[in-house]
C-alpha positions as CSV (number, residue, x, y, z in Angstrom):
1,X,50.9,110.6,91.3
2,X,52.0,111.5,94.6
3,X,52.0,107.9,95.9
4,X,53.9,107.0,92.8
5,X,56.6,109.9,93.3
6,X,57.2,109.0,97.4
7,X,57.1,104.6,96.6
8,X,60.5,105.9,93.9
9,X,63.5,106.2,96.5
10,X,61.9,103.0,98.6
11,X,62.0,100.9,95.3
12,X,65.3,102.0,95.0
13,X,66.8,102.1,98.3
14,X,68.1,98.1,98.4
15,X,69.7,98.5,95.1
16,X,71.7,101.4,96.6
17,X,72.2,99.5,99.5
18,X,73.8,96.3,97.9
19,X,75.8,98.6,95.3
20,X,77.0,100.9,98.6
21,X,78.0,97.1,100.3
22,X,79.8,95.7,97.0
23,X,81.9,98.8,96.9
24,X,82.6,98.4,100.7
25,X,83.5,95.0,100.7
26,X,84.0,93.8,97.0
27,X,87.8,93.8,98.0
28,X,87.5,91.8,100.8
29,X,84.7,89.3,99.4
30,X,87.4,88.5,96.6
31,X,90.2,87.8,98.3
32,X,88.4,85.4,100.2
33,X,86.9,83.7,97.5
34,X,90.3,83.6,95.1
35,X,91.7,82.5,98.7
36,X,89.8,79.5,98.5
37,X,90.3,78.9,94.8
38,X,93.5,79.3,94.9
39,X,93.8,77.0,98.0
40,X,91.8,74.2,96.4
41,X,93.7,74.4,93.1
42,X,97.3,74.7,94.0
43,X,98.5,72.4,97.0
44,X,101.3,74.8,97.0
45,X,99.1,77.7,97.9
46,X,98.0,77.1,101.3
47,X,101.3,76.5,103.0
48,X,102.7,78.7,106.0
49,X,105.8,79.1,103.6
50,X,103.9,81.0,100.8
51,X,101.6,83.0,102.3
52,X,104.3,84.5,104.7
53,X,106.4,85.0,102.1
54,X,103.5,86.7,100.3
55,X,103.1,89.1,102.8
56,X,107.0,89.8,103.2
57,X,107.6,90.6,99.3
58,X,104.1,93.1,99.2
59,X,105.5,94.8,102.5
60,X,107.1,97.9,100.7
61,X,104.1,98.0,98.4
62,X,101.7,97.9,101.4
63,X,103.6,100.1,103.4
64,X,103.0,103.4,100.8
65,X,99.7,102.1,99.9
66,X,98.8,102.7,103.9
67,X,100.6,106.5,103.4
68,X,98.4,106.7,100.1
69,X,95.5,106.2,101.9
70,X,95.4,109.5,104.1
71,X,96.4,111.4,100.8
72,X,94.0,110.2,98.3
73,X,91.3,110.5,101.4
74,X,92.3,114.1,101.6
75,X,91.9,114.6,98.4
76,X,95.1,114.4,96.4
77,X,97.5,111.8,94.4
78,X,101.0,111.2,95.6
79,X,102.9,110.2,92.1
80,X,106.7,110.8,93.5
81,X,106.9,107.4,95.7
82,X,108.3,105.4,92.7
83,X,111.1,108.5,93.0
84,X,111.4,108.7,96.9
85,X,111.9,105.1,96.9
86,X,114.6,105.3,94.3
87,X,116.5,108.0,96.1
88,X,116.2,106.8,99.4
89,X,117.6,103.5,99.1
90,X,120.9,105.1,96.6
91,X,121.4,106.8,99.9
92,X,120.8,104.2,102.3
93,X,123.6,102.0,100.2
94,X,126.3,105.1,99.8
95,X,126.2,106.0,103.3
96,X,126.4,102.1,104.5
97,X,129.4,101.6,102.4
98,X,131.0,104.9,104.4
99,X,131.8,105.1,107.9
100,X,128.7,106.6,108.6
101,X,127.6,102.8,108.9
102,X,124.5,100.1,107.7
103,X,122.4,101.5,110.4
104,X,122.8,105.3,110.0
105,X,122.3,104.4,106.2
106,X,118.9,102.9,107.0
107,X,117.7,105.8,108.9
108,X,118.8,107.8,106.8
109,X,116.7,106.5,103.7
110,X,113.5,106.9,106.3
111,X,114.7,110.7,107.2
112,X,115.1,111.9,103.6
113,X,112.0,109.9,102.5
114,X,110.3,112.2,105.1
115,X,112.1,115.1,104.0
116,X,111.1,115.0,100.0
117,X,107.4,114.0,101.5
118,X,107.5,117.5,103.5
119,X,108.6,119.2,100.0
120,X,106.0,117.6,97.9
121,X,103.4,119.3,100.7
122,X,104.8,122.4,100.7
123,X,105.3,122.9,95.9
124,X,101.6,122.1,96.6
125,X,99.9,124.4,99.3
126,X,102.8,127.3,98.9
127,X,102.4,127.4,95.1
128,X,99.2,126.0,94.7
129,X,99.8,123.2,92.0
130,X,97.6,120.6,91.8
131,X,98.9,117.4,93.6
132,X,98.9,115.2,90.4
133,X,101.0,117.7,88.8
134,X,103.4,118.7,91.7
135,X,104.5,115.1,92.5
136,X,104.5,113.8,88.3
137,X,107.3,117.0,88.6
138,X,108.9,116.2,91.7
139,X,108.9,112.4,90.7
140,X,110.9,113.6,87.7
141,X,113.5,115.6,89.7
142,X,113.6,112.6,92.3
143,X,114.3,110.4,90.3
144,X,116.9,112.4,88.5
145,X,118.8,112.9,91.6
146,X,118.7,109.2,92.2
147,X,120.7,108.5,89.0
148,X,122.8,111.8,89.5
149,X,124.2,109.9,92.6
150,X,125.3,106.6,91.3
151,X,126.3,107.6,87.7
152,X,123.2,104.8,86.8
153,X,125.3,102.2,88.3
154,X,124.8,99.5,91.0
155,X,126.3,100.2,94.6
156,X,126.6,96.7,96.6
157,X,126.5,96.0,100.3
158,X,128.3,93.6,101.6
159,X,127.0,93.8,105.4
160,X,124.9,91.3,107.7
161,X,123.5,93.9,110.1
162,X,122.1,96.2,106.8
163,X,120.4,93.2,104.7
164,X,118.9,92.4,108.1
165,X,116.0,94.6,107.6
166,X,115.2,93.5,104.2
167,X,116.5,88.9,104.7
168,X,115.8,88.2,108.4
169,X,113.0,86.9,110.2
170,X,111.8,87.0,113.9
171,X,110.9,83.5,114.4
172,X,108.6,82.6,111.4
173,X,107.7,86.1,110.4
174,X,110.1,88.2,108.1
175,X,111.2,91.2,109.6
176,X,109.7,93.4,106.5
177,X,106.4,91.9,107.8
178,X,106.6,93.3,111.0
179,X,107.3,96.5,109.9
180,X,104.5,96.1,107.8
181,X,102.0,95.7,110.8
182,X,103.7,98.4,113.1
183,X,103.7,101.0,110.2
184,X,99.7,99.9,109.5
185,X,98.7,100.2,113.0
186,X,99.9,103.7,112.9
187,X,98.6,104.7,110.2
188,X,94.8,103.4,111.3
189,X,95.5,104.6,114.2
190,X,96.4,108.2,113.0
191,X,92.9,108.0,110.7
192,X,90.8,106.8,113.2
193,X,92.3,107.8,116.7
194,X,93.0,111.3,116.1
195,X,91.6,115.0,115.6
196,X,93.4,114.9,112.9
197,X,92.4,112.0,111.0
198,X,88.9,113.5,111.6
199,X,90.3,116.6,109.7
200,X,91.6,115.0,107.2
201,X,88.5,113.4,106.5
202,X,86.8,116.3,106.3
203,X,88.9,118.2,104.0
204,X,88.5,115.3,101.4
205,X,85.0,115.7,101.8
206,X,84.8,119.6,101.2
207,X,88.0,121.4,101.5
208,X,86.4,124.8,101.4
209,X,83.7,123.6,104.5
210,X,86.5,122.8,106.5
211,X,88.5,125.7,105.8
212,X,85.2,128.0,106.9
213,X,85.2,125.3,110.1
214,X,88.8,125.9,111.4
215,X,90.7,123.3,109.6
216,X,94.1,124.0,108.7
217,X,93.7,122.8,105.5
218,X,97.2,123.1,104.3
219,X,98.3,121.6,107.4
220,X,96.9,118.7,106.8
221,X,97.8,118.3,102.8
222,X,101.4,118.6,104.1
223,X,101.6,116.2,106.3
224,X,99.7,113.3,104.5
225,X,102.8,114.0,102.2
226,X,104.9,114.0,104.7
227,X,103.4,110.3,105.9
228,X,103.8,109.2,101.9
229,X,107.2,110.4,101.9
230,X,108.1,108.9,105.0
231,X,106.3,105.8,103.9
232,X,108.8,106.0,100.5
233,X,111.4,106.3,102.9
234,X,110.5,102.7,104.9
235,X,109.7,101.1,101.7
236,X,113.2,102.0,100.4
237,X,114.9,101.3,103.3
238,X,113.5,97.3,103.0
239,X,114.0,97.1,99.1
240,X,117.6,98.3,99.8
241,X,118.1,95.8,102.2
242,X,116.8,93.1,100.8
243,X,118.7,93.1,97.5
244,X,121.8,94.8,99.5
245,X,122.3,97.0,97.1
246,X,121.3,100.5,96.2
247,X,119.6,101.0,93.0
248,X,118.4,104.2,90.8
249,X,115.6,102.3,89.1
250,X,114.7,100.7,92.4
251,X,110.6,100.7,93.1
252,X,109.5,101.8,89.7
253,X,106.5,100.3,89.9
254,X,105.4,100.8,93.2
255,X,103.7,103.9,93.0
256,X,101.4,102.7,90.7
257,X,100.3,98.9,92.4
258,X,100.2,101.3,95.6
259,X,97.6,103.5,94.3
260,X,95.9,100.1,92.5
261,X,95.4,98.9,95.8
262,X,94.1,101.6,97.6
263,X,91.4,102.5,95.1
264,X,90.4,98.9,94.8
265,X,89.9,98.5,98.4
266,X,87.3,100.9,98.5
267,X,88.8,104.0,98.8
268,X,87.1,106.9,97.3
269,X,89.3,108.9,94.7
270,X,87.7,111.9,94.8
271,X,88.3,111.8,98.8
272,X,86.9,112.2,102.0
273,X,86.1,108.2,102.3
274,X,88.4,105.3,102.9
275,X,90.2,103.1,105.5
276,X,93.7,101.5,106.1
277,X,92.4,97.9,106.4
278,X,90.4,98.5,102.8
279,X,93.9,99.2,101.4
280,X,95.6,96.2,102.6
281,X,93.0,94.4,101.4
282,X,93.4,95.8,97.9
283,X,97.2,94.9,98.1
284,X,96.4,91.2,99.1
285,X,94.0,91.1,96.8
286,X,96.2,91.8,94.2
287,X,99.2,90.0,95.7
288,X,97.6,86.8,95.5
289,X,96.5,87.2,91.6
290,X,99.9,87.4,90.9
291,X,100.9,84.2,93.2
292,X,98.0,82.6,91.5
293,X,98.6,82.8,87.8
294,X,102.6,82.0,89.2
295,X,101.7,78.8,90.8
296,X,99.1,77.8,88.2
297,X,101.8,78.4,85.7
298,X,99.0,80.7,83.8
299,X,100.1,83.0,80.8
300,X,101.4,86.5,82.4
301,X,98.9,88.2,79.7
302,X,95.7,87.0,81.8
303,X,97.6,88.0,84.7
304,X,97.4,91.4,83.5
305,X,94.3,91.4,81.7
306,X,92.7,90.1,85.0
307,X,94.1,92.5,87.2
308,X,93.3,95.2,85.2
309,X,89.8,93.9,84.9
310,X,89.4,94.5,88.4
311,X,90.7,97.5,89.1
312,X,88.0,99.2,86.6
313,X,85.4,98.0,88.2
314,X,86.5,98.8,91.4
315,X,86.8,102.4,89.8
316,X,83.4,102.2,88.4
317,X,81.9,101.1,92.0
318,X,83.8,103.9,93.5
319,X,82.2,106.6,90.3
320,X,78.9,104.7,91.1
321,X,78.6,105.7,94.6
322,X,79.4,109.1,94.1
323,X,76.7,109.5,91.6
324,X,74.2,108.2,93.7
């Protein structure tokens, strides 16, 4: 009996092992292989034209899913980018079309992004509201405002320095792309680099352990908002720029193919596990399902149904592990 009992975790240990790996790198193993599909089955694919231009149109959408990474790894769900992303580029466009100017318009979008971020943080710790809650609310009141300040209409700009952000390239490489790898840098860097990265780690884990160890627990909830907002900000900022105009409905969708990505790179959502790289990887991933079925001139239903295929099972991996 006793040998029996002590041979049960060793029998188990390499299933654990390989299901622990396939939730690591599942992510990354896919894009690699759909890389080569897709490479193999579309001459179009494997050009320097598409796949820089893939990574210039999933910029905004990578640049909040590197923000959502250090929230949902602390623990929380940021719902109001969509919102701050909406708002942020409405104001970008109004003040570039005043004499206040295409660049103060820009920085302005990244300010205020940072701003409603910092707001989020604070409804949550001050008044305790659970995160998924606070920002559905705030997306609500965001995203009001952004309508409130165009009336639901359009505002064009007509400026060469403001679309610059959002239409020019350095060389080869679209600006939006560059900002992509700045923003990413910083964000791993913050993670991995810093005390607190290392905090926010361990208040994902077990917020009330960290709070008994020192951590300033709220602290650290408000400013992974504060990076989502801020994030928001960026991501508005390009959009606005890159369709020079400001729009109300603008980045509807990116909240939710930001989170998407993050939890299908391997990210745990019930925090305290997770990287920047993993994320990217989910976006990519994801990016070039999209650019696949496009190029392959597939119906848009098994676009959807494969995409969504995916992102349960990266769920399930995620459930999986924390089980074990």
């Amino acid at each position: 009996m006793t040998t029996g009992t002590a041979a049960l975790p060793t029998a188990r240990r390499p299933s654990i092992a390989i299901a622990a790996f396939a939730r690591d790198y599942a992510a990354l193993i896919l894009l690699v292989v759909l890389f080569i599909v897709l490479s193999v089955a579309s001459s179009a694919f494997f050009t320097s034209a598409n796949l820089l231009n893939i990574v210039s149109q999933q910029a905004p959408t990578a640049i909040v899913a590197c923000a959502a990474t250090l929230v949902i790894i602390a623990g929380s769900f940021d719902l109001s980018t969509g919102a701050i992303v909406a708002v942020t580029n409405v104001i970008a466009a109004q003040l570039a079309i005043r004499a206040e100017g295409p660049i103060v318009g820009l920085l302005a979008a990244v300010v205020a992004g940072l701003g409603l971020g910092v707001i989020n943080g604070l409804v949550i710790t001050m008044l305790r509201v659970h995160s998924f809650l606070a920002t559905l609310a705030t997306s609500l009141v965001y995203g009001g405002l952004a309508l409130l300040l165009t009336n639901g209409a359009l505002i064009p700009v007509d400026n060469s320095t403001f679309i610059a952000l959002g239409q020019n390239d350095v060389g080869p490489i679209a600006v939006a792309s560059i900002v992509l790898g700045v923003f990413a840098v910083l964000m791993m860097f913050l993670l991995n680099r810093t005390v607190a990265g290392r905090h926010l780690f361990a208040v994902g884990g077990n917020p009330e352990a960290a709070a008994l160890s020192g951590i300033r627990v709220n602290l650290i909830h408000v400013m992974t908002f504060a990076a989502s907002g801020l994030a928001a900000g960026v991501a508005g900022a390009i959009l606005v720029s890159r369709v020079s105009s400001g729009q109300p409905t603008q980045g509807a969708d990116i909240t939710l193919n930001a989170i998407a990505a993050v939890i299908l790179g391997g990210t745990s959502i019930y925090g305290g596990a997770g990287a920047v790289w993993r994320t990217l990887t989910g976006v990519f991933l994801l990016a070039l399902i999209g650019n696949g079925f496009d190029l392959l001139g597939a119906n848009q239903f098994y676009k959807n149904l494969v995409t969504g295929i995916v992102i349960v099972s990266a769920v399930a991996l995620a459930a999986s592990g924390r089980r074990r």
